[in-house]
Each structure stands twice: as C-alpha cells, then as structure tokens.
C-alpha positions as CSV (number, residue, x, y, z in Angstrom):
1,X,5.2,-10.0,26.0
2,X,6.8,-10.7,22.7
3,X,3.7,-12.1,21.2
4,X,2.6,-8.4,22.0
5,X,5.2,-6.5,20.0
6,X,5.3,-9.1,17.3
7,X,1.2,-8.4,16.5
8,X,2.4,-4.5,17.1
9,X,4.6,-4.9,14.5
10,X,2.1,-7.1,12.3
11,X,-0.5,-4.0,12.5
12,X,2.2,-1.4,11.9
13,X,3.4,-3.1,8.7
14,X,-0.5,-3.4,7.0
15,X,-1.1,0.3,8.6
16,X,1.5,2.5,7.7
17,X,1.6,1.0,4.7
18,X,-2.3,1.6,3.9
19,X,-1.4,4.9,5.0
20,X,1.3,5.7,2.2
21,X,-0.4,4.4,-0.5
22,X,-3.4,6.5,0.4
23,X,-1.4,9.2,0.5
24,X,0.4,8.5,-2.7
25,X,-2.6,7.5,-4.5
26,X,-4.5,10.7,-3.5
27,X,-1.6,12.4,-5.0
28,X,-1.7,10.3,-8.3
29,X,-5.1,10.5,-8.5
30,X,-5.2,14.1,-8.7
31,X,-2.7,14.8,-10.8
32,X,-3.9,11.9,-13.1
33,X,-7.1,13.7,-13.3
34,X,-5.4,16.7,-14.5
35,X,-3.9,14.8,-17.4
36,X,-7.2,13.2,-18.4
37,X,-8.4,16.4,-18.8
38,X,-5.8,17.7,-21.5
39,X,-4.6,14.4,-22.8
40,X,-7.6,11.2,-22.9
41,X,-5.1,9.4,-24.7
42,X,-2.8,9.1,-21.7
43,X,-5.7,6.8,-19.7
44,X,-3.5,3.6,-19.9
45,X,-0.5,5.6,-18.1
46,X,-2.5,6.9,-15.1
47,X,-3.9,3.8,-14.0
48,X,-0.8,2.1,-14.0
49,X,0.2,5.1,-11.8
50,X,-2.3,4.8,-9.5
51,X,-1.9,1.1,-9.4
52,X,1.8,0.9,-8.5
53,X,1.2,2.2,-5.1
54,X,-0.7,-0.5,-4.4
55,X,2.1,-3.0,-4.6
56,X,3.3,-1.4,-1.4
57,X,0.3,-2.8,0.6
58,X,0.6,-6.0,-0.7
59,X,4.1,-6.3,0.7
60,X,3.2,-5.0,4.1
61,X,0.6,-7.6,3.8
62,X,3.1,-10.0,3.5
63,X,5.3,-9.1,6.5
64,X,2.5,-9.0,8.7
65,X,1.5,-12.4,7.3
66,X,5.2,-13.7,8.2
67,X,4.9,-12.1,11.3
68,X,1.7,-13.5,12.3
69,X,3.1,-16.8,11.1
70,X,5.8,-16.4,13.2
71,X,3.6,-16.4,16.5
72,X,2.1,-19.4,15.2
73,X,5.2,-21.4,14.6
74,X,7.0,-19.9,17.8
C-alpha cells in the first residue's frame, strides 16, 4: 500500500508539473508572439521566457526520480 501512494505521488509530481508549464508556456508563447511582432529585436528575451518554465519540469522530474528511488532503496 505505500509503494501505491509513493508512485501516486511520483506521477503527480512529473504531471502537474507538465501541466503548469504548459499552461504557462501557452501564455508566454502568446504574448511573446505579440512582441515579435512590434519589436524583432526582443527575440533573445522571449525565449528565455518561454524557457524558464521549463525548469519547473525538470524539478518535478527530480522528485519523482527521488521518489521512485525511494521504493527502490525501501
């Protein structure tokens, strides 16, 4: 049973996470474009913008990685 909640909370930390930076990155992306438009200069800028998101899935991946880790070692 707590091998259960442990891989629930392994697929919760990759998914919700995937989920937010979608989110945020559909956000960015759009208003990035919207910039582009007016100001081309401002390409560097955006992509960092849409890249920071990213950084949140990465983590996610890492407490799910702990986690599964975890049931390993347990």
């Amino acid at each position: 049973m707590n091998i259960m909640w442990i891989a629930i909370g392994a697929a919760a930390a990759i998914g919700l996470t995937a989920l937010a930076t979608a989110w945020a990155q559909s956000r960015i992306g759009a208003a990035g474009a919207a910039v582009l438009a007016e100001k081309p200069e401002l390409a560097g800028t955006v992509i960092i913008l849409v890249a920071i998101p990213e950084t949140m899935v990465i983590l996610g991946f890492i407490v799910a990685l702990s986690l599964i880790l975890r049931i390993g070692g347990g």
